[in-house]
Kinemage of the C-alpha trace (Angstrom):
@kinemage 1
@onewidth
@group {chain A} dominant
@subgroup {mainchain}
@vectorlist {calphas} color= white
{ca unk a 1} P 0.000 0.000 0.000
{ca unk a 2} L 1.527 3.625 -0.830
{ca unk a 3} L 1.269 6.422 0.961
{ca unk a 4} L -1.692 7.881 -1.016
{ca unk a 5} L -3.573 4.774 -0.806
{ca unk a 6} L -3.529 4.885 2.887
{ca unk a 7} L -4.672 8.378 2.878
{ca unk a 8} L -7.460 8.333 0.860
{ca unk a 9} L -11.026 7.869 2.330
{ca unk a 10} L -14.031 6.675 0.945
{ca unk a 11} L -16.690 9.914 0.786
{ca unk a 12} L -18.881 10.047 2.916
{ca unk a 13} L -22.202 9.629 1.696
{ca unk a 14} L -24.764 12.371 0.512
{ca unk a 15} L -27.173 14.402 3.393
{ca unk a 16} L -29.944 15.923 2.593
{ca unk a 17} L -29.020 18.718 4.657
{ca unk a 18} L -29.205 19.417 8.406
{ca unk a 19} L -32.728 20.046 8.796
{ca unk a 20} L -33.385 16.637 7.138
{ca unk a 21} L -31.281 15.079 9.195
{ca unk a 22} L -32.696 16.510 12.320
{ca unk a 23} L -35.846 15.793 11.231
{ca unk a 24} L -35.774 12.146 9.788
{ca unk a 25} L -32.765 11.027 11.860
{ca unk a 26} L -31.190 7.225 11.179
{ca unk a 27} L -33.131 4.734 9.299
{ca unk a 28} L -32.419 4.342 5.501
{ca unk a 29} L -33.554 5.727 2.300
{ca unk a 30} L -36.665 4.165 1.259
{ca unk a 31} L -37.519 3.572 -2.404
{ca unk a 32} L -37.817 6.910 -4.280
{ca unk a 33} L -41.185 5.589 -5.128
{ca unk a 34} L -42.630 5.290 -1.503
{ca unk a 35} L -41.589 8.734 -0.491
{ca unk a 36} L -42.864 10.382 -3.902
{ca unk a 37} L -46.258 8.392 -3.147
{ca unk a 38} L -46.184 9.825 0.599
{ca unk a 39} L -45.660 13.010 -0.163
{ca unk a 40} L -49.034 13.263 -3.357
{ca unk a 41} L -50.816 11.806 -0.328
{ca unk a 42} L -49.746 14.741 1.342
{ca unk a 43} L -50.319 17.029 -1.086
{ca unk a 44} L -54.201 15.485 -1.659
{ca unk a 45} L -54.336 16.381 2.129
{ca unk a 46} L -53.227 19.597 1.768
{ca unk a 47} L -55.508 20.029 -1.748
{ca unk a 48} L -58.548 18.744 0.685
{ca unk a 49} L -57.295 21.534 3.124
{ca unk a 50} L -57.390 24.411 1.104
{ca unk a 51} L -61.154 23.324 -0.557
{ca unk a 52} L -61.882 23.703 3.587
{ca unk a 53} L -60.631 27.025 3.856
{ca unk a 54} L -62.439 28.189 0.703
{ca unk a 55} L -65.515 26.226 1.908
{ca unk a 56} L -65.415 28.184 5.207
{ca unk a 57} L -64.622 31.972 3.082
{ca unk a 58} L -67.739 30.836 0.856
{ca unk a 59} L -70.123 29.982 3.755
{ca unk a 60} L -69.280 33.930 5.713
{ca unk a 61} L -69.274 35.479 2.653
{ca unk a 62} L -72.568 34.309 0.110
{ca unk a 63} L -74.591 32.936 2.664
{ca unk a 64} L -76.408 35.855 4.023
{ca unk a 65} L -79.987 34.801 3.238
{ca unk a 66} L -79.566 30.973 4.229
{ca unk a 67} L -78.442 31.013 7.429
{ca unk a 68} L -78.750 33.509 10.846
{ca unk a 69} L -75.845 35.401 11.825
{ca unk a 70} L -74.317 33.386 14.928
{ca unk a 71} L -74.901 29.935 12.761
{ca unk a 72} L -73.064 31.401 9.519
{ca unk a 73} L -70.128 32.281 11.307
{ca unk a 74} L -70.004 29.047 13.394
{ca unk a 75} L -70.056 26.705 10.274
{ca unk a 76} L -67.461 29.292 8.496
{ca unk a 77} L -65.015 28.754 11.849
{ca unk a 78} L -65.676 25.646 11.644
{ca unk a 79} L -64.539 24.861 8.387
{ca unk a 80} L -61.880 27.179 8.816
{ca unk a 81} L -60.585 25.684 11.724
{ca unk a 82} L -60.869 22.415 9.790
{ca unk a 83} L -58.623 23.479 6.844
{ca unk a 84} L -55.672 24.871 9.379
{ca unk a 85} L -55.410 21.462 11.594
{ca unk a 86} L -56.154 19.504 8.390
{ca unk a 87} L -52.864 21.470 6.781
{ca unk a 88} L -50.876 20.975 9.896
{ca unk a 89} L -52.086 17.581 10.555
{ca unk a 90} L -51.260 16.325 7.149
{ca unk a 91} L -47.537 17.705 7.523
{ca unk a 92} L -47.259 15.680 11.110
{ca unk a 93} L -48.418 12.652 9.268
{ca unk a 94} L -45.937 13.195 5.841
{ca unk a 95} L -43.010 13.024 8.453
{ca unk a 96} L -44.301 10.231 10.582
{ca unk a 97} L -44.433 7.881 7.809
{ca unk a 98} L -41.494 8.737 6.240
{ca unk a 99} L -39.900 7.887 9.866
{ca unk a 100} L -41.521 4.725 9.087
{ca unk a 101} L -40.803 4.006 6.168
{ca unk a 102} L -36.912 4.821 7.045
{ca unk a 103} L -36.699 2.654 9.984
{ca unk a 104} L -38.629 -0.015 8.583
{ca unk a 105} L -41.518 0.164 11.443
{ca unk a 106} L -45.176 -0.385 10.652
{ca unk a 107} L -47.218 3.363 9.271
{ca unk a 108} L -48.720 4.492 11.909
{ca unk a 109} L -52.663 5.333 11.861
{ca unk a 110} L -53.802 8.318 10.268
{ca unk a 111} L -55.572 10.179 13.281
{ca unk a 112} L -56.303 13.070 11.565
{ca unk a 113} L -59.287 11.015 9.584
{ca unk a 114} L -61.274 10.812 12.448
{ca unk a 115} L -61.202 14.335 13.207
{ca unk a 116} L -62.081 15.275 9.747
{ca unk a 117} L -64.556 12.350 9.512
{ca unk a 118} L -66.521 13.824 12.259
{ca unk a 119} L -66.137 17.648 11.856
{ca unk a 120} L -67.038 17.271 8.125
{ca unk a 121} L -69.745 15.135 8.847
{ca unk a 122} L -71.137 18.070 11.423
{ca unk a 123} L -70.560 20.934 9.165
{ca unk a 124} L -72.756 18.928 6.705
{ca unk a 125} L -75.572 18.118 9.077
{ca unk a 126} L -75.644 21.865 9.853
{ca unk a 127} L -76.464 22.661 5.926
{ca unk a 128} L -78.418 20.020 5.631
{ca unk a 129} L -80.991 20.953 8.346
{ca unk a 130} L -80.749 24.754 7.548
{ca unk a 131} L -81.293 23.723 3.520
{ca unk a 132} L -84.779 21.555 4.533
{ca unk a 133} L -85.689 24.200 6.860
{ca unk a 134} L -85.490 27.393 4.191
């Protein structure tokens, strides 16, 4: 072995960068594929998020005539509300699985479903009684 063999190192590998590795720290890369398919699940999240917040908008601002003042603005918060934990819910659940997914553990559950199950589900009863009522 000569000198310059001895000396030289292998590389070390690629980082993403130091906010990656703080926030997905150890594991492996997974399979391009898995994290592209993670993150257009994310993105439909976030795409279900924003038709919330423009749901909530629509309801304060063309619903005058359908519903009484104290409802209208409940169901717009509501929806509102919705949207924002939706968006930051869905970016909580991106970077869980991709923990996963690196460390080869099982995906954890989606908890924000219920929430949206049920809050959906009320901001629709609440048009649907005010619509049968008019």
């Amino acid at each position: 072995m000569t000198g310059d063999q001895a000396t030289t190192r292998d590389p070390a590998p690629p980082t993403r960068g130091k906010i990656a590795d703080r926030l997905l720290p150890g594991g492996q890369e997974p399979d391009p594929r898995f994290t592209l398919a993670n993150e257009r699940t994310f993105l439909a999240w976030i795409r279900t998020s924003l038709a919330l917040l423009a749901g909530g908008i629509a309801v304060e601002a063309f619903t005058f005539d359908l519903f009484v003042e104290p409802i209208r603005k409940g169901l717009a918060v509501l929806l509102l509300l919705l949207g924002m934990l939706l968006s930051a819910g869905s970016a909580v659940r991106w970077l869980r699985v991709e923990r996963s997914m690196r460390n080869k553990a099982p995906l954890p559950l989606p908890l924000i479903v219920p929430l949206l199950a049920s809050a959906g589900g009320l901001a629709a009863a609440v048009i649907l009684v005010f619509i049968l009522r008019r």
